[in-house]
C-alpha positions in Angstrom: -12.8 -13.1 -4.8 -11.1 -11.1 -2.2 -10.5 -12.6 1.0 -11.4 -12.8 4.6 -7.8 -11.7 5.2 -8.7 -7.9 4.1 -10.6 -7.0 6.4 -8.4 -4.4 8.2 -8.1 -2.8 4.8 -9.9 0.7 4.3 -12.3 1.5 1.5 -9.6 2.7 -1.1 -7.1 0.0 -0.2 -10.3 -2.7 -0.9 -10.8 -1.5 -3.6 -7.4 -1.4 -5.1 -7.0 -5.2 -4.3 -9.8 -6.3 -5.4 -9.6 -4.5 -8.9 -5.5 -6.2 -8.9 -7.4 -9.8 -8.2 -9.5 -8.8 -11.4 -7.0 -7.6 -13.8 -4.4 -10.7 -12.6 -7.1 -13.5 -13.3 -5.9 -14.4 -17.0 -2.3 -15.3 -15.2 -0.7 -12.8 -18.0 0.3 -8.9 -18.4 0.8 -6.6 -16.4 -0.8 -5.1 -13.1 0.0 -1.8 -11.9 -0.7 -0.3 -8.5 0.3 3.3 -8.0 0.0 5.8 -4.8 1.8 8.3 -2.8 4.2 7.1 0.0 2.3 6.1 3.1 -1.0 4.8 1.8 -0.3 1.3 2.6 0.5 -0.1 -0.7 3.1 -2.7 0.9 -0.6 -4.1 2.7 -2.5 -4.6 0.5 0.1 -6.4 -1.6 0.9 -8.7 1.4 -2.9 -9.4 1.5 -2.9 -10.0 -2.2 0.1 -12.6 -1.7 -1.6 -14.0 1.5 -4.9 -14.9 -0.9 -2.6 -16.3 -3.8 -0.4 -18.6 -1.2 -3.2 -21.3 -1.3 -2.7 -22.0 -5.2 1.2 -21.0 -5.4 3.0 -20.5 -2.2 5.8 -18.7 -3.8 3.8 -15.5 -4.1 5.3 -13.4 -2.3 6.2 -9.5 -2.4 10.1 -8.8 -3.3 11.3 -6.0 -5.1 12.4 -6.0 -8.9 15.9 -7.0 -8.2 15.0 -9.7 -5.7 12.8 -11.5 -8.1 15.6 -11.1 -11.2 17.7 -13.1 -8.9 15.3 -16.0 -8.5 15.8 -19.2 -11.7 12.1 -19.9 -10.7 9.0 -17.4 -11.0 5.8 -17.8 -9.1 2.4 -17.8 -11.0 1.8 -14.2 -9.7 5.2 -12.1 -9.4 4.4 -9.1 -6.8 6.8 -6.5 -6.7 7.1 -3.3 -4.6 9.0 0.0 -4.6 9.4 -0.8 -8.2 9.9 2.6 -8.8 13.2 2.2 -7.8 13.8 -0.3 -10.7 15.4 0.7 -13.7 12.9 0.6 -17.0 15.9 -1.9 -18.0 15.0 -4.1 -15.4 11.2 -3.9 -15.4 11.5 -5.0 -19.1 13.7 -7.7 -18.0 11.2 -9.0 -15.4 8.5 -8.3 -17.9 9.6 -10.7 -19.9 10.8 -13.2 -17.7 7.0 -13.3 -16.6 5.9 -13.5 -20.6 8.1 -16.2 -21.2 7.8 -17.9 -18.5 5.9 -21.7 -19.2 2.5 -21.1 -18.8 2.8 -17.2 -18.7 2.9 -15.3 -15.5 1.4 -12.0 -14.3 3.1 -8.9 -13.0 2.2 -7.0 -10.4 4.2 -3.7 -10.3 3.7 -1.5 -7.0 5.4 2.0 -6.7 5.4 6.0 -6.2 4.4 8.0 -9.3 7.6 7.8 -11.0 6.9 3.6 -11.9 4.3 5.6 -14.6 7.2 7.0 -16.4 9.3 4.1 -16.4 6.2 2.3 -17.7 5.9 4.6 -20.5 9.4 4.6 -21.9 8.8 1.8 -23.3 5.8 0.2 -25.6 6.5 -3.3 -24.9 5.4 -2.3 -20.9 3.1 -0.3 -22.1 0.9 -2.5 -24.3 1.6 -5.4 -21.9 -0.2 -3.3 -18.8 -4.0 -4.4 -18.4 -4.7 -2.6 -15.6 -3.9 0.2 -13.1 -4.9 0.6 -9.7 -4.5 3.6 -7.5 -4.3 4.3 -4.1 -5.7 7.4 -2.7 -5.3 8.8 0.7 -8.7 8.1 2.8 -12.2 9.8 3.2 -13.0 10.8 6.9 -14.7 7.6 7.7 -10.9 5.4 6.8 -9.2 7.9 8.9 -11.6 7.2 11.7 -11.5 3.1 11.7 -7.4 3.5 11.8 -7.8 5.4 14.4 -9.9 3.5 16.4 -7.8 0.4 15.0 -4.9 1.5 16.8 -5.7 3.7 19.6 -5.8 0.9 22.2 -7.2 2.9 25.1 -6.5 6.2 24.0 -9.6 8.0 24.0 -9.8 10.3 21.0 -13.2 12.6 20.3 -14.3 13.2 16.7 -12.7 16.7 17.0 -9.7 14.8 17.9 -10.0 12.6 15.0 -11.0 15.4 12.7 -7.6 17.1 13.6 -5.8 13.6 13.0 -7.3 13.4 9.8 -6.7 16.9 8.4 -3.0 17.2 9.3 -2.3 13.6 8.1 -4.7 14.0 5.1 -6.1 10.9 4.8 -2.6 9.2 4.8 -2.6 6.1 6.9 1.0 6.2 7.9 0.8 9.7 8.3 -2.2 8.9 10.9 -0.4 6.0 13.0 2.2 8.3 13.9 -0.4 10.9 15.0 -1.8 8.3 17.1 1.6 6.6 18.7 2.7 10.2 19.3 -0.5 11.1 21.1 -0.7 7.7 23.2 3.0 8.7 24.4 2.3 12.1 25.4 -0.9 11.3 27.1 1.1 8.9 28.9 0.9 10.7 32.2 -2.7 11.3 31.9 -4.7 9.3 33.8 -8.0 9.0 31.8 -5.9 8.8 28.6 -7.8 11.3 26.6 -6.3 13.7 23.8 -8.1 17.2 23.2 -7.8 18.5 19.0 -5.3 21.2 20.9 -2.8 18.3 22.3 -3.1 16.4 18.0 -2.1 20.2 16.8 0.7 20.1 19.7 2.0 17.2 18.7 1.8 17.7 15.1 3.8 21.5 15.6 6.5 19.9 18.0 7.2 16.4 17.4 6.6 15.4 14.0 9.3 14.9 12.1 7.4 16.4 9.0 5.4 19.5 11.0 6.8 22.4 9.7 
């Protein structure tokens, strides 16, 4: 059951947890969770290993290499960026985990490119039970970050609506919206951003505005 602990989590990210917690139950095989850069996928695999920590406190999130370095494997192994493994060493990990006395799962977290690695080989192939993705956010996600980290900026819903369609749904992509707008309104005594200021900011300070 997924914990108290996600609570800050949008829709999509909920929903990729709790299908992880369902396909990690049987302790064995292989989890995967997929998504662009930005959509959080580092959170919700901290709140994974913050629900797991009760029954193993070695669950933690590392990346492919840090756990090949480990002599002892937690119950759960949660990796991320493990698409900038090798398909050498996911296969080693893989079977670390298999091995492993009683068995452990894998939870593999990455870009799009951790699908080709997967299916270079059968052995990762057939041991994956499950795959999870992460989606950029409806509307209604958009609008909860927002309001989640605007703390006092005061942001309309045409305001939000511009947030939402230049970050497209992309949480990271909306925090930065959202510290950039809270700095320029800085001067502003009421604190409010107009859907002309978001463009603004998008068009001249975003590192990614074209």
């Amino acid at each position: 059951m997924v914990s108290t602990t996600s609570v800050s989590l949008t829709q999509p990210q909920l929903g990729a947890l709790a299908k992880i917690t369902c396909g990690i139950e049987s302790r064995s095989g292989i989890v995967v969770l997929c998504g662009p850069s930005g959509v959080r996928k580092t959170t919700v695999l901290e709140h994974l290993a913050a629900d797991l920590q009760s029954e193993d406190p070695d669950c933690t999130v590392r990346s492919v290499d840090a756990w090949l370095q480990r002599d002892e494997l937690p119950s759960v192994v949660i990796t991320d960026d493990a698409h900038m493994a090798s398909d050498v060493e996911l296969i080693r990990l893989a079977t670390r985990c298999r091995t492993r006395s009683p068995s452990a799962s894998l939870v593999l977290a990455g870009q799009g490119r951790l699908l080709t690695l997967m299916a270079r080989d059968r052995r990762l192939d057939q041991a994956t039970k499950l795959t999870a993705a992460i989606l950029p956010g409806h509307l209604e996600d958009t609008t909860s970050l927002v309001h989640h980290r605007a703390d006092g900026l005061l942001l309309d819903e045409a305001s939000i609506m511009a947030i939402h369609e230049i970050a497209g749904g992309v949480p990271a992509a909306i925090f930065r919206l959202v510290d950039l707008a809270r700095v320029v309104s800085g001067s502003d005594r009421d604190g409010r951003v107009s859907p002309g200021t978001i463009e603004t900011i998008h068009r001249r300070l975003s590192p990614r505005a074209a």
